[in-house]
Biopython code that builds the backbone (N, CA, C, O; Angstrom):
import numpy as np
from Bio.PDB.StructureBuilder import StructureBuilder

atoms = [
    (1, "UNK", "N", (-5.510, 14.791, -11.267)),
    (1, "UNK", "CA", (-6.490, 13.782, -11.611)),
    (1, "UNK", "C", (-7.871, 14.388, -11.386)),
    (1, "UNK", "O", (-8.004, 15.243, -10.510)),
    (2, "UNK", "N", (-8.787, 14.040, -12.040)),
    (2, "UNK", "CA", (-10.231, 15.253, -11.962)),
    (2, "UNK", "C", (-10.668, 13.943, -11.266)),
    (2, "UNK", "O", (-10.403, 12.742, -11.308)),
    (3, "UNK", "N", (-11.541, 14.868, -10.553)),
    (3, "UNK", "CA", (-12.547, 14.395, -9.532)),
    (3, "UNK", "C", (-13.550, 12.812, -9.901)),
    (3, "UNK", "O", (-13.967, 11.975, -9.101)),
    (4, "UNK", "N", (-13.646, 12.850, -10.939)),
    (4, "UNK", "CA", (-14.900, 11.521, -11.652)),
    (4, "UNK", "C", (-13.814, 10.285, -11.716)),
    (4, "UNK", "O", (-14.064, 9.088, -11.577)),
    (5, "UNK", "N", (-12.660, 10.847, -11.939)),
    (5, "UNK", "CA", (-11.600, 9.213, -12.445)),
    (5, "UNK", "C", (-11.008, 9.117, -10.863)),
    (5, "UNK", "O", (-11.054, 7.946, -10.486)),
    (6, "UNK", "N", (-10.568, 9.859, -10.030)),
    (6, "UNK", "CA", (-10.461, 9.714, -8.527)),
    (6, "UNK", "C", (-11.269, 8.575, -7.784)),
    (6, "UNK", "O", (-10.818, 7.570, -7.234)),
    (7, "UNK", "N", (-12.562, 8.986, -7.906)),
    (7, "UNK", "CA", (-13.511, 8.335, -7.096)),
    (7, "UNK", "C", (-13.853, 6.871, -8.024)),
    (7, "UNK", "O", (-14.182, 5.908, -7.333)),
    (8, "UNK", "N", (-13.819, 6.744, -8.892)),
    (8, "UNK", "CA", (-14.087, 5.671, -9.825)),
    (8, "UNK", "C", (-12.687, 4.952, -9.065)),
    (8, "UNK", "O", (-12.980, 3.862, -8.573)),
    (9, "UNK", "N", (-11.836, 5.181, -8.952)),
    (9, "UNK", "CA", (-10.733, 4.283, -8.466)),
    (9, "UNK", "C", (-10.761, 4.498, -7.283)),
    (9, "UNK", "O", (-9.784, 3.867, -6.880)),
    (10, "UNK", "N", (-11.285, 5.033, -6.314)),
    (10, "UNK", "CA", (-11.432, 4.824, -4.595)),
    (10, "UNK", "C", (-12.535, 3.154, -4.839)),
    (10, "UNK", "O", (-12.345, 1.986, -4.502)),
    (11, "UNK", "N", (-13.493, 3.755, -5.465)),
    (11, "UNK", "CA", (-14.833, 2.365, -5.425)),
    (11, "UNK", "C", (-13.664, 1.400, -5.748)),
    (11, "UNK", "O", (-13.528, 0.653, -4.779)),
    (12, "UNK", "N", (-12.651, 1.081, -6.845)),
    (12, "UNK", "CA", (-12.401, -0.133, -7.137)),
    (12, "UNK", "C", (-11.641, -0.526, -6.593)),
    (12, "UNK", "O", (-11.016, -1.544, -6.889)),
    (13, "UNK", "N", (-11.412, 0.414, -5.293)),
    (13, "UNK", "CA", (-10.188, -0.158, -4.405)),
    (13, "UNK", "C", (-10.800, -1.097, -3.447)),
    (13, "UNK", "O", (-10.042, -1.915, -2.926)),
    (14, "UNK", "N", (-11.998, -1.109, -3.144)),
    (14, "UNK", "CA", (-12.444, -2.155, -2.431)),
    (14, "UNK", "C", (-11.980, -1.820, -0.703)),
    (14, "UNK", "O", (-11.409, -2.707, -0.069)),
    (15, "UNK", "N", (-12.213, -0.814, -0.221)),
    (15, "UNK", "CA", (-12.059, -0.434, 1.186)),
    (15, "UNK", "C", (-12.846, -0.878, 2.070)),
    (15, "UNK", "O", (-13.876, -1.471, 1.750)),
    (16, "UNK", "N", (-12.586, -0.721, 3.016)),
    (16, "UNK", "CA", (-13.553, -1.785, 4.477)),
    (16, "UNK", "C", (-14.590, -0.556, 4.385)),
    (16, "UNK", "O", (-14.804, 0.581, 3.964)),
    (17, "UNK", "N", (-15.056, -1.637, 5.086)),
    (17, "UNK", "CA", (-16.983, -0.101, 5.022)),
    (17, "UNK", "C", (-16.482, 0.732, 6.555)),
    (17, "UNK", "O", (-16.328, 0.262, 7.683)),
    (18, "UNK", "N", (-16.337, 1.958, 6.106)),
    (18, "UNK", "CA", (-16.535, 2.925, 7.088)),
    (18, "UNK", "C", (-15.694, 3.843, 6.658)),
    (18, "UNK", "O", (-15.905, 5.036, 6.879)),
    (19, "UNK", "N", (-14.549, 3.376, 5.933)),
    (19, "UNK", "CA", (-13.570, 4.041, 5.237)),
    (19, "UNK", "C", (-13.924, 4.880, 4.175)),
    (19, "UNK", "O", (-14.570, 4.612, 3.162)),
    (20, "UNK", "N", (-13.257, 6.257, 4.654)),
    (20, "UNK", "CA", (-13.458, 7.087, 3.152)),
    (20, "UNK", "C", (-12.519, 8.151, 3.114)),
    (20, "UNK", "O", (-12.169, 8.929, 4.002)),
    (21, "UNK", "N", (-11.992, 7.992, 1.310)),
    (21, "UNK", "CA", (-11.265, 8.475, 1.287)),
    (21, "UNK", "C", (-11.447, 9.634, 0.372)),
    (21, "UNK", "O", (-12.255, 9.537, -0.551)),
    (22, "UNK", "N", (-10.710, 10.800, 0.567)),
    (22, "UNK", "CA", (-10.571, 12.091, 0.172)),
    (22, "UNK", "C", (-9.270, 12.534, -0.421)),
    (22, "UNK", "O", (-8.313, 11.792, -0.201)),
    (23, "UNK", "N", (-9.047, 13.710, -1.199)),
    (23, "UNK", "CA", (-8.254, 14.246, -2.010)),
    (23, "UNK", "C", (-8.254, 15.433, -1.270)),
    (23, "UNK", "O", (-9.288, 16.085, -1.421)),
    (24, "UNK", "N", (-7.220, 16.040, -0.337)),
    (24, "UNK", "CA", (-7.035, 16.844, 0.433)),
    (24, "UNK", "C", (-6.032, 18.230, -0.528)),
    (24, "UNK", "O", (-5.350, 18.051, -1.537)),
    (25, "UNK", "N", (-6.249, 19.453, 0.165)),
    (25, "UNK", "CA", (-5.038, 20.149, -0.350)),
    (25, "UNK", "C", (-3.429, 19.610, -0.120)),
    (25, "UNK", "O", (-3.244, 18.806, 0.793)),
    (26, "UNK", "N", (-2.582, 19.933, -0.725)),
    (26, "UNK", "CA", (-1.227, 19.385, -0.651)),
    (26, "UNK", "C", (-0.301, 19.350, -1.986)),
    (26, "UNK", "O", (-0.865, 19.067, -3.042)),
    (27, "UNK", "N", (1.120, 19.628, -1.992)),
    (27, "UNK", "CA", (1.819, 19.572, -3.100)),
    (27, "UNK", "C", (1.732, 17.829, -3.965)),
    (27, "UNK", "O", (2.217, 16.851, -3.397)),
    (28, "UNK", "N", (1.134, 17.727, -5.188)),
    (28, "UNK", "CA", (1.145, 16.802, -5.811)),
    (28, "UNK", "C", (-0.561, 16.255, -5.538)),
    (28, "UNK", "O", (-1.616, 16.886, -5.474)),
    (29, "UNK", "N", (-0.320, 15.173, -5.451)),
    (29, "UNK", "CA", (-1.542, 14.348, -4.520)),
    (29, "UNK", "C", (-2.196, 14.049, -3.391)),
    (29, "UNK", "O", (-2.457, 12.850, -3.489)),
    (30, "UNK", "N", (-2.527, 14.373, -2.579)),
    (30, "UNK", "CA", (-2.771, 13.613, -1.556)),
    (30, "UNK", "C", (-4.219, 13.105, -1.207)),
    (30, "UNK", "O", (-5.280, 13.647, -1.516)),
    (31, "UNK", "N", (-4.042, 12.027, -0.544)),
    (31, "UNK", "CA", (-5.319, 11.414, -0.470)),
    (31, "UNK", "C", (-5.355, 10.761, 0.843)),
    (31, "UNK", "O", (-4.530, 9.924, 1.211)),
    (32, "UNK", "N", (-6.435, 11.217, 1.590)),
    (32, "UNK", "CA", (-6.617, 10.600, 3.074)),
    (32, "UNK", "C", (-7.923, 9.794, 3.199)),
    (32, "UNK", "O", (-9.072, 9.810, 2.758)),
    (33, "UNK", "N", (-7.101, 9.044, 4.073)),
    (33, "UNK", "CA", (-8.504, 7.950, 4.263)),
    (33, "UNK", "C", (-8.696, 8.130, 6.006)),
    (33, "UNK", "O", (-7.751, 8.079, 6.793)),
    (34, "UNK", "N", (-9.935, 8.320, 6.338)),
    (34, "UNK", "CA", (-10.145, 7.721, 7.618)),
    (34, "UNK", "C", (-11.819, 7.763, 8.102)),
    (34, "UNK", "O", (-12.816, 8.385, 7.735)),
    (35, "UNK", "N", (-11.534, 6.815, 9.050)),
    (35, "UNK", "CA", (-12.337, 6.088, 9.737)),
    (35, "UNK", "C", (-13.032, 7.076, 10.776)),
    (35, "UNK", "O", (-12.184, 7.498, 11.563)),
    (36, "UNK", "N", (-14.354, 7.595, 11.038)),
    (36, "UNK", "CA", (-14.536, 8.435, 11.641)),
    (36, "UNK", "C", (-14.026, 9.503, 12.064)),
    (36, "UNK", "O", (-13.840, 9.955, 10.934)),
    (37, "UNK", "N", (-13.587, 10.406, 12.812)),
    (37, "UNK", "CA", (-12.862, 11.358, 12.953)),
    (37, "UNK", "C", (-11.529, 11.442, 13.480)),
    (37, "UNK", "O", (-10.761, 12.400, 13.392)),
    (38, "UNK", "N", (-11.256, 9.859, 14.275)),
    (38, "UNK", "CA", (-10.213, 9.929, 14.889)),
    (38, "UNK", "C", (-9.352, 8.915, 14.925)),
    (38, "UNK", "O", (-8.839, 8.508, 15.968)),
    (39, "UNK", "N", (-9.096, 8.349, 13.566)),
    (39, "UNK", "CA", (-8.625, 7.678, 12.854)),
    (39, "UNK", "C", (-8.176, 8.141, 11.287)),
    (39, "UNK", "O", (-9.046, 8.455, 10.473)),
    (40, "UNK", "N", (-6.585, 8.153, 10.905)),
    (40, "UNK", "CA", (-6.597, 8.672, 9.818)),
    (40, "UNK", "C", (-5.152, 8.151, 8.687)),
    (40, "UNK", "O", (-4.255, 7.409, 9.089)),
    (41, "UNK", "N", (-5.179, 8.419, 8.024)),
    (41, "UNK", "CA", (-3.556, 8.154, 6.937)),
    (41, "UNK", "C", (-3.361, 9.032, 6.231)),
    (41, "UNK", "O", (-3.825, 9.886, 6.987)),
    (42, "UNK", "N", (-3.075, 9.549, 5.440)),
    (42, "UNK", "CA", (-2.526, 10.278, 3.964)),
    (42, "UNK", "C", (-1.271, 9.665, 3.649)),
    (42, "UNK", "O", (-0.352, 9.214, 4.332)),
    (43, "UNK", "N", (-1.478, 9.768, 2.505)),
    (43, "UNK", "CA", (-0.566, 9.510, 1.435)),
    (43, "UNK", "C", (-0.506, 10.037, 0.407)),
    (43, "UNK", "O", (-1.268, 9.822, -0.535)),
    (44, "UNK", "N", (1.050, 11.353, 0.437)),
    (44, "UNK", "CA", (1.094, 11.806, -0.984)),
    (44, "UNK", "C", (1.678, 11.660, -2.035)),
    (44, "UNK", "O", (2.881, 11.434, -1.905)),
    (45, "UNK", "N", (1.377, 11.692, -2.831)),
    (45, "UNK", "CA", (2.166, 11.391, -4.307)),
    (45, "UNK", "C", (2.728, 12.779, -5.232)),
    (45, "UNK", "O", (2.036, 13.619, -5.807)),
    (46, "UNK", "N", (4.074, 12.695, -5.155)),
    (46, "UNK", "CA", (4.992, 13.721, -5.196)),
    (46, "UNK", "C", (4.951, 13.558, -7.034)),
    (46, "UNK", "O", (5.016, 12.528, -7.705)),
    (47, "UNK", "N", (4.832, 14.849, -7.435)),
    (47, "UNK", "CA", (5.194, 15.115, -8.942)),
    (47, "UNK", "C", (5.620, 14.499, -9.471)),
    (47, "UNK", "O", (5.262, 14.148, -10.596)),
    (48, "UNK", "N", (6.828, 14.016, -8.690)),
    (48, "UNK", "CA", (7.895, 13.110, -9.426)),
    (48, "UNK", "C", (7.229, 11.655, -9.639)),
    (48, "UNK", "O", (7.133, 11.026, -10.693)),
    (49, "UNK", "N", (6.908, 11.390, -8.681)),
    (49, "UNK", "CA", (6.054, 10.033, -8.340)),
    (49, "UNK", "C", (5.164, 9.887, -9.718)),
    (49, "UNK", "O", (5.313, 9.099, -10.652)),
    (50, "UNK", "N", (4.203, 10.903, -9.520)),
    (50, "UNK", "CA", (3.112, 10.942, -10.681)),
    (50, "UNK", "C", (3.381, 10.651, -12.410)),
    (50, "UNK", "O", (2.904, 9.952, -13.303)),
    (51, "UNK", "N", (4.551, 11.753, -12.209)),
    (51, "UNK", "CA", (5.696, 11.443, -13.762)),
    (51, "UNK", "C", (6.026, 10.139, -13.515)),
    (51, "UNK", "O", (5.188, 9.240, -13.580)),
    (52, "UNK", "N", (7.035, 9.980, -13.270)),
    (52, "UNK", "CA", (7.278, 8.457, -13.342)),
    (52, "UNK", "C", (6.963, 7.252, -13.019)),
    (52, "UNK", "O", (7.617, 6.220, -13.170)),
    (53, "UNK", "N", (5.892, 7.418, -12.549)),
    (53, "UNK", "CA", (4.980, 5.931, -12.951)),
    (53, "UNK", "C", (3.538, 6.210, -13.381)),
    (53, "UNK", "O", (2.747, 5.284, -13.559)),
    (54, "UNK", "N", (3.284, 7.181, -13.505)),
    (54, "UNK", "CA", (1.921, 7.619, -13.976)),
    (54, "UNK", "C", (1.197, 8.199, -13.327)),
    (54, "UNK", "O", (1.638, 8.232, -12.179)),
    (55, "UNK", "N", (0.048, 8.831, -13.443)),
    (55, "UNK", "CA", (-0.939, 9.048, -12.545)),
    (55, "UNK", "C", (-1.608, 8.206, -12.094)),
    (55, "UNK", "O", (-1.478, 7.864, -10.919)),
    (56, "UNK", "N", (-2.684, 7.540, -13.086)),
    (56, "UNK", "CA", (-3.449, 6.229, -12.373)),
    (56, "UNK", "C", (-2.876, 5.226, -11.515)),
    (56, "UNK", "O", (-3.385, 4.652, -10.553)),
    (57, "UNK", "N", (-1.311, 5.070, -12.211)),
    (57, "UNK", "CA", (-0.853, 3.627, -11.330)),
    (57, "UNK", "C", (-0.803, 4.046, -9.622)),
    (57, "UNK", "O", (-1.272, 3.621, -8.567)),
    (58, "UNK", "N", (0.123, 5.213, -10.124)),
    (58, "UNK", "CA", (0.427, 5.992, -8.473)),
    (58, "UNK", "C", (-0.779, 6.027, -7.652)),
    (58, "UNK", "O", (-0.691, 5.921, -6.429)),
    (59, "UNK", "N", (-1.734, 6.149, -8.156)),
    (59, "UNK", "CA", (-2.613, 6.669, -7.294)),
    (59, "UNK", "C", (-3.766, 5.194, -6.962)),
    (59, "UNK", "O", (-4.711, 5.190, -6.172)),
    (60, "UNK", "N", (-3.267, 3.974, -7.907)),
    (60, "UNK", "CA", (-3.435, 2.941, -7.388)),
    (60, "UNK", "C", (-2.983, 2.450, -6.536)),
    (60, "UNK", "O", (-3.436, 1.482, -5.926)),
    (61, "UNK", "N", (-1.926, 3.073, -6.321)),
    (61, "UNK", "CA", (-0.858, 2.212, -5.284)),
    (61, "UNK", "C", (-1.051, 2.602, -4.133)),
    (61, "UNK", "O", (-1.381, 1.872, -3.199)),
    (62, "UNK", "N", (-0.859, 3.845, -4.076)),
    (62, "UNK", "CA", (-1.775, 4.551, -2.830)),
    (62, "UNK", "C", (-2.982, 3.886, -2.278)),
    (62, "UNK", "O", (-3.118, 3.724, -1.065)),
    (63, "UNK", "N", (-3.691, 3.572, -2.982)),
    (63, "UNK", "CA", (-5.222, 3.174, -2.380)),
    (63, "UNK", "C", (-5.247, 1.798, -2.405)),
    (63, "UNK", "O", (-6.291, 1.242, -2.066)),
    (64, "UNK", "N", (-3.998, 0.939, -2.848)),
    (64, "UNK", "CA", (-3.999, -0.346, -1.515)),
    (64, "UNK", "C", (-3.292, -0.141, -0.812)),
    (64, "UNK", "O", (-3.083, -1.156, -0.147)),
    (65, "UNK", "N", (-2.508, 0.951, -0.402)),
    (65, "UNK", "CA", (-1.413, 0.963, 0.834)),
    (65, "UNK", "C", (-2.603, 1.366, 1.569)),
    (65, "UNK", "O", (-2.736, 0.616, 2.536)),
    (66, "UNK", "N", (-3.200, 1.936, 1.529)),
    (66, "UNK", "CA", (-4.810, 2.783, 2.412)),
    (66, "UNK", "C", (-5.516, 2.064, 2.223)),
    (66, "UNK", "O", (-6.460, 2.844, 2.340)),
    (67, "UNK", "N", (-6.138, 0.842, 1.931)),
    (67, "UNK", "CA", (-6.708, -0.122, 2.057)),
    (67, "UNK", "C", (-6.083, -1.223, 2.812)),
    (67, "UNK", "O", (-6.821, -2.117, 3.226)),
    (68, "UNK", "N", (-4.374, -1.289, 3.125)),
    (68, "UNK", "CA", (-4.079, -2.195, 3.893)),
    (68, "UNK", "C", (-4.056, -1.417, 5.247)),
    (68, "UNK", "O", (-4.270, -1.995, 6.312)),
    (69, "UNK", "N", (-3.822, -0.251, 5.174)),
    (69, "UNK", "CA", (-3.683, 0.197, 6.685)),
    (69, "UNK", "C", (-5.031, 0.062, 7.381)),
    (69, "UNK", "O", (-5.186, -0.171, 8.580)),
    (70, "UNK", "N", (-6.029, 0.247, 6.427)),
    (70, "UNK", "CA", (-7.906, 0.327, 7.224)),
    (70, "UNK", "C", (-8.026, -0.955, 7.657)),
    (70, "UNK", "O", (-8.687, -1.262, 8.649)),
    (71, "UNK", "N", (-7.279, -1.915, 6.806)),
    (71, "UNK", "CA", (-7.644, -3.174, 7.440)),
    (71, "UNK", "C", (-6.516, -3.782, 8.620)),
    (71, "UNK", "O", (-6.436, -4.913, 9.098)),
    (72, "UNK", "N", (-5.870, -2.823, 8.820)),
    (72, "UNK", "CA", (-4.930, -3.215, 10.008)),
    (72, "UNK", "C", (-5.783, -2.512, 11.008)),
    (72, "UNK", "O", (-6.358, -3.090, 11.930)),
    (73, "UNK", "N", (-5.831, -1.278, 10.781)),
    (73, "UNK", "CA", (-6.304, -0.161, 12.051)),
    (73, "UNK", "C", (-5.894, 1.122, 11.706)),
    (73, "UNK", "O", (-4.700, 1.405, 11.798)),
    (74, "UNK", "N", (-6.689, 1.923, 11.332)),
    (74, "UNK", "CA", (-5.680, 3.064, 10.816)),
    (74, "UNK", "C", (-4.893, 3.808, 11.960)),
    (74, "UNK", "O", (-4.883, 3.261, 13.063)),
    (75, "UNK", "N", (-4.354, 4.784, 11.828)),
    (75, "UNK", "CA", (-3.760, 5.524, 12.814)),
    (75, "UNK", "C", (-4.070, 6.565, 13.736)),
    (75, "UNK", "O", (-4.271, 7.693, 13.286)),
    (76, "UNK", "N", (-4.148, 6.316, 15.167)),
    (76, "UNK", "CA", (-4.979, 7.724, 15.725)),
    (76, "UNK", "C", (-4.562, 8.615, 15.090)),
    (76, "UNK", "O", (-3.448, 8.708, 14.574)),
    (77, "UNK", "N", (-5.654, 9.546, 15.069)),
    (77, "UNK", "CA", (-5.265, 11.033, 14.780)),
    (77, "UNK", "C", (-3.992, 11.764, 15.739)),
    (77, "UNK", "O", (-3.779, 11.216, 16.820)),
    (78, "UNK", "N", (-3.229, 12.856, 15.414)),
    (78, "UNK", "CA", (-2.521, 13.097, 16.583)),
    (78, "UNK", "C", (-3.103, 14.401, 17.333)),
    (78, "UNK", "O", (-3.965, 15.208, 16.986)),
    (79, "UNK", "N", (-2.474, 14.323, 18.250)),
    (79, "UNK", "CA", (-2.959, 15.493, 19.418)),
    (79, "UNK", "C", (-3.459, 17.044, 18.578)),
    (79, "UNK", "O", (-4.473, 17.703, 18.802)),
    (80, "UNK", "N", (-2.310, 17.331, 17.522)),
    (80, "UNK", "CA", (-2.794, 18.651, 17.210)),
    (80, "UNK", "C", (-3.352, 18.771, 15.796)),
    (80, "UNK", "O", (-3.152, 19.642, 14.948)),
    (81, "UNK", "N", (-4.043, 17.762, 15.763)),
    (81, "UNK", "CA", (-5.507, 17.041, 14.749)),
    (81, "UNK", "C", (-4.801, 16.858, 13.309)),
    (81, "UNK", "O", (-5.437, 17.338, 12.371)),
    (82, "UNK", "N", (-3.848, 16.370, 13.073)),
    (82, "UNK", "CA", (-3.172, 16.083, 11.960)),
    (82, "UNK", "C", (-2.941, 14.406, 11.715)),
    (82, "UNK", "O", (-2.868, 13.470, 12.512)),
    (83, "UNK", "N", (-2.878, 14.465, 10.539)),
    (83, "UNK", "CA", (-3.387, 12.388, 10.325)),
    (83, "UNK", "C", (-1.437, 12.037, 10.047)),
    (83, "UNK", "O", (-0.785, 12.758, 9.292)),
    (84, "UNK", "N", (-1.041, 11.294, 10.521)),
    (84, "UNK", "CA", (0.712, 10.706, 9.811)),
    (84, "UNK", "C", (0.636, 10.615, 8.501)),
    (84, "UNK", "O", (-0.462, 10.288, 8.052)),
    (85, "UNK", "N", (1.505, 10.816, 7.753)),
    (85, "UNK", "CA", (1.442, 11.469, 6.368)),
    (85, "UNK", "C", (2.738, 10.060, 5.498)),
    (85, "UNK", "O", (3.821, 9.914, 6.064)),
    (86, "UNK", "N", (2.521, 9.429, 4.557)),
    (86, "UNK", "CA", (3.419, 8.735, 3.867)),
    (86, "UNK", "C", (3.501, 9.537, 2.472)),
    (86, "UNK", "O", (2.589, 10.027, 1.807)),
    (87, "UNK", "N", (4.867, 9.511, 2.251)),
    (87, "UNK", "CA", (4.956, 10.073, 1.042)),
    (87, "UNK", "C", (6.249, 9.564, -0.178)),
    (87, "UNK", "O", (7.476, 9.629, -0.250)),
    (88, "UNK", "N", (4.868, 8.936, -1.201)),
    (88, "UNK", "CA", (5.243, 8.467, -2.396)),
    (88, "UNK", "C", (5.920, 9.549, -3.139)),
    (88, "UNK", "O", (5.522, 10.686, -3.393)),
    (89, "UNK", "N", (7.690, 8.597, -3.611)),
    (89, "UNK", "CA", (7.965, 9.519, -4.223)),
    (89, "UNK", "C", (8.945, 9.016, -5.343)),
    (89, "UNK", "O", (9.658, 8.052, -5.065)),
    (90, "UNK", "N", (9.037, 9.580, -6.566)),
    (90, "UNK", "CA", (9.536, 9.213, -7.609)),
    (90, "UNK", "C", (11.229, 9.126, -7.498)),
    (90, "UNK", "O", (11.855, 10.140, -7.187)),
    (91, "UNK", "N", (11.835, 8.010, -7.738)),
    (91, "UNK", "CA", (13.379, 7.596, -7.814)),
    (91, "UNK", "C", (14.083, 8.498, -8.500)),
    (91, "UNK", "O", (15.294, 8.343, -8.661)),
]
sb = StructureBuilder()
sb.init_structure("model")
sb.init_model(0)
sb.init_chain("A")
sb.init_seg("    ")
for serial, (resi, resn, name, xyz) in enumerate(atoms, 1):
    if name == "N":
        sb.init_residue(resn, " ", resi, " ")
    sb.init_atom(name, np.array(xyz, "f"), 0.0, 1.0, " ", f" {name:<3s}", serial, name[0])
structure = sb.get_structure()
């Protein structure tokens, strides 16, 4: 997904203010959201994922699962600075 249609769909995800989310290295997609430094999520979206339901949708879906976690609390960071990782993946 190029960078301009990414962020056009982070804005329309409607995230709590403080939240921001990024497109990290990783196989397929991934996209992390967090809250200052020590607070975090990812969620990647596996090839398969992407094929079979699309790109945009997938990567909609992602960014209300990361919009519900910011509004729960996201997740400490862990000890050896890595965020818990969910990963979307195609049936």
């Amino acid at each position: 997904m190029d960078e301009r249609t990414l962020r056009h769909q982070i804005e329309l995800a409607g995230l709590p203010s403080g939240v921001r989310v990024t497109q990290v290295p990783g196989a397929g997609v991934v996209l992390r959201a967090t809250h200052g430094e020590e607070r975090g999520l990812e969620i990647q979206l596996t090839d398969d994922a992407g094929r079979m339901y699309g790109e945009g949708p997938a990567v909609a879906t992602a960014l209300t699962r990361l919009k519900q976690a910011a509004q729960a609390g996201l997740p400490a960071r862990r000890a050896d600075g890595t965020y818990e990782r969910l990963v979307f993946v195609g049936d």
